[in-house]
C-alpha positions in Angstrom: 99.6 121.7 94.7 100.0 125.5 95.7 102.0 125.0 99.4 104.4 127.4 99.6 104.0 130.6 101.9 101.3 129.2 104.1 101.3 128.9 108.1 102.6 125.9 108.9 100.9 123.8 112.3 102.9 123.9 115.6 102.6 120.5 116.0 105.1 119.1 113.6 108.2 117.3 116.2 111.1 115.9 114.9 112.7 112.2 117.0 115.6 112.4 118.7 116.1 109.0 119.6 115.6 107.1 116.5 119.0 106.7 114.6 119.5 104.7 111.3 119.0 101.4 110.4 121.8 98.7 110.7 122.3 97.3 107.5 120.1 97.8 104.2 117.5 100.3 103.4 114.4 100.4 102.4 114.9 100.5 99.0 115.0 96.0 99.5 111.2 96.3 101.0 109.3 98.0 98.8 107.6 95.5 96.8 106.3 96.7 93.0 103.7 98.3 93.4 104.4 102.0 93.5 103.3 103.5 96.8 103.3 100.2 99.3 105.6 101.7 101.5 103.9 104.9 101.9 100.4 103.5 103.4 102.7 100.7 104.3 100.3 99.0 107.5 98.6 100.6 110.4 100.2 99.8 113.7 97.7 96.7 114.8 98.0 95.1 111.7 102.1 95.9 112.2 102.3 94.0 115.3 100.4 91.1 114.3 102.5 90.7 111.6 105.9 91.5 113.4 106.5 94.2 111.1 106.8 96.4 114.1 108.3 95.4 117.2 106.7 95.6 121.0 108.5 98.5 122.7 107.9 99.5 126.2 105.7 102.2 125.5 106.0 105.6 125.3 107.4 107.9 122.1 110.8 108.4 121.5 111.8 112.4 123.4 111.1 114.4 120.4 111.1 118.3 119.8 109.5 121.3 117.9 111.0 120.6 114.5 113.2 124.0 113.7 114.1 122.4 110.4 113.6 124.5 107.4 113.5 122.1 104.6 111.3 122.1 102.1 110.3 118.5 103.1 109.5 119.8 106.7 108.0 123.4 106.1 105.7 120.9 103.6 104.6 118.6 106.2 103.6 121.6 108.5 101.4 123.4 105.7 99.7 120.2 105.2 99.1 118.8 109.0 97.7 122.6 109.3 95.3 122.0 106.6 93.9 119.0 108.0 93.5 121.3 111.4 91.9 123.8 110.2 89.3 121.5 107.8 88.8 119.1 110.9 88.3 121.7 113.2 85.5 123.2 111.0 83.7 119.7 110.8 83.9 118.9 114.0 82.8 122.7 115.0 79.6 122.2 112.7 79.1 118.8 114.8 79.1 120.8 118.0 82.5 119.0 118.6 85.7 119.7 119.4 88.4 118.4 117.3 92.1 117.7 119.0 94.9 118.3 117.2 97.6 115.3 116.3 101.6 115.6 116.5 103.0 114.4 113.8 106.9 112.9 114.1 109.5 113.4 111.9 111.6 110.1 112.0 114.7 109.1 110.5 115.2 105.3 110.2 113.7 103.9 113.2 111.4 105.1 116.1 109.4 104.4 119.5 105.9 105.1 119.7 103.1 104.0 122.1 102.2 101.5 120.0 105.8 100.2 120.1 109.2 100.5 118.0 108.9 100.9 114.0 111.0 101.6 111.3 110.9 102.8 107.5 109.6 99.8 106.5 106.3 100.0 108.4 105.7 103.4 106.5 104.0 106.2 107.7 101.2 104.8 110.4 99.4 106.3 113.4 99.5 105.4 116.7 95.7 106.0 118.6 97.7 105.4 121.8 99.6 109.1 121.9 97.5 110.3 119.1 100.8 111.2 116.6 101.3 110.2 113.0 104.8 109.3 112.3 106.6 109.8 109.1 110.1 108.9 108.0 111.7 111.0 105.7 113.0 108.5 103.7 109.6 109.0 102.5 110.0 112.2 100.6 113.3 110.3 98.9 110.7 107.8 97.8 107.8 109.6 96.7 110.1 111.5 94.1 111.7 108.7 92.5 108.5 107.2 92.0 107.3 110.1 90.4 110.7 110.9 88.9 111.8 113.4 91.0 115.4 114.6 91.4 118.0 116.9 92.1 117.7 119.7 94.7 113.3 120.3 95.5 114.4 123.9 97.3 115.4 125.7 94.1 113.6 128.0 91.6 112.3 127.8 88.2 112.3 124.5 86.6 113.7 122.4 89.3 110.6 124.3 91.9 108.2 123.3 89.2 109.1 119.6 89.2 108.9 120.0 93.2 105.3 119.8 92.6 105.3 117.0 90.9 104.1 114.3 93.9 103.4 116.9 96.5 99.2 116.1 96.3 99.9 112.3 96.8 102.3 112.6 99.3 99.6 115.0 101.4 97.0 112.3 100.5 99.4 110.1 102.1 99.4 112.2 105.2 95.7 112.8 105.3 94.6 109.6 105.2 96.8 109.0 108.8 95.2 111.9 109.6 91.8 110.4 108.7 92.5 107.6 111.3 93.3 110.2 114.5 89.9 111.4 113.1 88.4 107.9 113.8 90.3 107.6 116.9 88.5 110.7 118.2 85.1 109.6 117.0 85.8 105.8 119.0 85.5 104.4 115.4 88.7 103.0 116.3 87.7 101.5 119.8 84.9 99.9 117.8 86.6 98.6 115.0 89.5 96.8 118.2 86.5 95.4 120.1 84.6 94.2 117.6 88.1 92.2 116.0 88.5 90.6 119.2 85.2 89.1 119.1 85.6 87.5 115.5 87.6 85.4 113.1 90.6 86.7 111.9 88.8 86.7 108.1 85.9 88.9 109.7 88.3 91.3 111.3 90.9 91.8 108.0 87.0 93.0 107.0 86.7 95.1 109.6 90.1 96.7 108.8 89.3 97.1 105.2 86.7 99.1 105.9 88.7 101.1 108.3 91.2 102.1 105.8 88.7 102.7 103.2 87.0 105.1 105.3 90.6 107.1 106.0 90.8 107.3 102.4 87.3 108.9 102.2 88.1 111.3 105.2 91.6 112.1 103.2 89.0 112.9 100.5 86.9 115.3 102.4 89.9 116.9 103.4 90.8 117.7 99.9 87.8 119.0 99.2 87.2 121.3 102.4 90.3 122.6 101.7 89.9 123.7 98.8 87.3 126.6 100.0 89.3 127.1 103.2 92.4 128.2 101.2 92.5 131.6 99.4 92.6 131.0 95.7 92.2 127.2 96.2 95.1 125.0 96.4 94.8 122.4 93.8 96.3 122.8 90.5 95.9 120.7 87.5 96.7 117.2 88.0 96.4 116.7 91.1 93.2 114.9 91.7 94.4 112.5 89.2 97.8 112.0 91.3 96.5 111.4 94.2 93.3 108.6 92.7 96.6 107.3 90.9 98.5 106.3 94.4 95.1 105.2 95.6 94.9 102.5 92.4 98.5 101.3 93.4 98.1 100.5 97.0 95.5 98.1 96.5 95.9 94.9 98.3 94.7 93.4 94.8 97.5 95.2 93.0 100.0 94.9 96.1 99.3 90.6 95.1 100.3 90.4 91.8 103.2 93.0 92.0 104.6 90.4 94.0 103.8 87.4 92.7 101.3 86.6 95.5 97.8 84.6 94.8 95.4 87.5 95.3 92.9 86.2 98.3 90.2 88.6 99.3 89.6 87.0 102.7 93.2 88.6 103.2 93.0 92.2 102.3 93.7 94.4 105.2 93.2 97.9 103.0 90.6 97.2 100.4 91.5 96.7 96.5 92.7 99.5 94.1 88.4 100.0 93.0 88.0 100.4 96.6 90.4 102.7 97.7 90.0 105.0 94.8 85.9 104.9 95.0 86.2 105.9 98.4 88.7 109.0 98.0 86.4 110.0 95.4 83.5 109.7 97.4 84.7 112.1 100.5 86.4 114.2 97.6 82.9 115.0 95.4 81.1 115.3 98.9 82.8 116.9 101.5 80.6 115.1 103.9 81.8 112.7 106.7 78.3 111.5 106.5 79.5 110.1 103.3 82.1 107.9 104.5 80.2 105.1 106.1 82.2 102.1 105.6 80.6 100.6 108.5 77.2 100.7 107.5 74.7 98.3 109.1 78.4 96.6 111.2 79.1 98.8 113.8 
């Protein structure tokens, strides 16, 4: 994925109120299936779960991340991406689209949707409208696509920097994909209606949620494309990033740990799922394509 040298977005904070975790890691959490922790689960299905704990609302003080780590300029070039392809669909729906922050985290942070850690993984919060990331998340991504050593440098060790950047922007995308929902009331929709049903019915309803921000993710990648100057896709990367969409199925996410695999619990659709649906927004480019919801809300 061609990154380097391109305007980063604005919007990109870092937390200064997190701090680390007591005791462990993340490495205990992550169960086998390669990329779990980095969908890990939105915030509602987080507090259902006591994944994440109630705060008292409001984010963590944060501020314009001055960091010039690779890791951060990355995150900016990609959350401006997803601006400038977002704003263009919404502009062609005579909308206008609102930017998200994104929060740079480091162990633990407060968000309006309440306190999280690494172990949630990266999730959004519709209530401020930010995507949070920890960036034990980078540390991750490259040993699971064996990574190492320092990503800033030249030559070889730039080459193998690329190595996991597309999935890691899918990664980011697809949180992206659910402010996009958020502004669309897809999200409102999708909270009402669960109230109203069984829990069965609204893992349903969530599954189709998640599919659809892996379709939007798609659309992204293929919008931006065009919108960047020479393109910015290199060999390999669609594969990458329909690879981390096969691992994070709750199908696969079962068996790597040992689990029965019960549909009537999915909460982010199976690995055939998740993949069909990037692949759909990708070959399109069309939010119109993304209909998850067709004929339920």
């Amino acid at each position: 994925m061609k990154w380097q040298g391109r305007q980063g977005s604005s919007n990109v904070r870092t937390s200064n109120g997190g701090g680390k975790m007591i005791g462990g890691g993340i490495g205990g959490i992550i169960i086998a299936g390669i990329l779990w922790f980095f969908f890990g689960v939105n915030p509602m299905t987080a507090l259902q779960t006591g994944q994440m704990v109630a705060g008292s609302g409001g984010n963590t003080s944060t501020e314009p991340a001055t960091d010039d780590s690779r890791d951060t300029r990355f995150v900016k070039v990609v959350l401006a991406d997803t601006e400038a392809v977002w704003h263009q669909v919404f502009n062609e729906g005579g909308q206008t689209y609102q930017e998200p922050s994104l929060v740079l985290f480091d162990g633990q942070v407060r968000s309006a949707c309440g306190s999280a850690t690494s172990a949630t993984g990266p999730f959004y919060c519709p209530s401020d409208q930010t995507v949070y990331l920890d960036t034990s998340f980078f540390v991750e991504m490259r040993q699971s696509f064996g990574i190492s050593g320092d990503q800033q440098g030249s030559g070889d060790a730039e080459n193998r920097g690329k190595a996991g950047d597309f999935a890691q922007a899918y990664v980011i995308s697809h949180e992206v994909g659910h402010h996009v929902q958020t502004l669309l009331g897809i999200t409102q929709q999708v909270n009402e209606a669960s109230r109203q049903v069984t829990r069965v019915q609204a893992n349903k309803l969530s599954v189709m949620q998640e599919l659809q921000a892996d379709c939007f993710a798609g659309v992204w990648a293929n919008r931006n494309e065009s919108l960047v100057a020479g393109g910015f896709l290199e060999a390999g990367d669609v594969d990458e990033a329909i690879n981390a969409a096969g691992q994070i199925g709750d199908d696969r996410l079962a068996q790597a740990s040992g689990r029965t695999v019960t549909p009537d619990s999915f909460t982010h659709g199976t690995s055939q799922q998740r993949i069909q649906w990037f692949t759909r927004g990708l070959e399109s480019g069309s939010v119109q394509s993304c209909d998850t919801f067709s004929g339920v809300l």
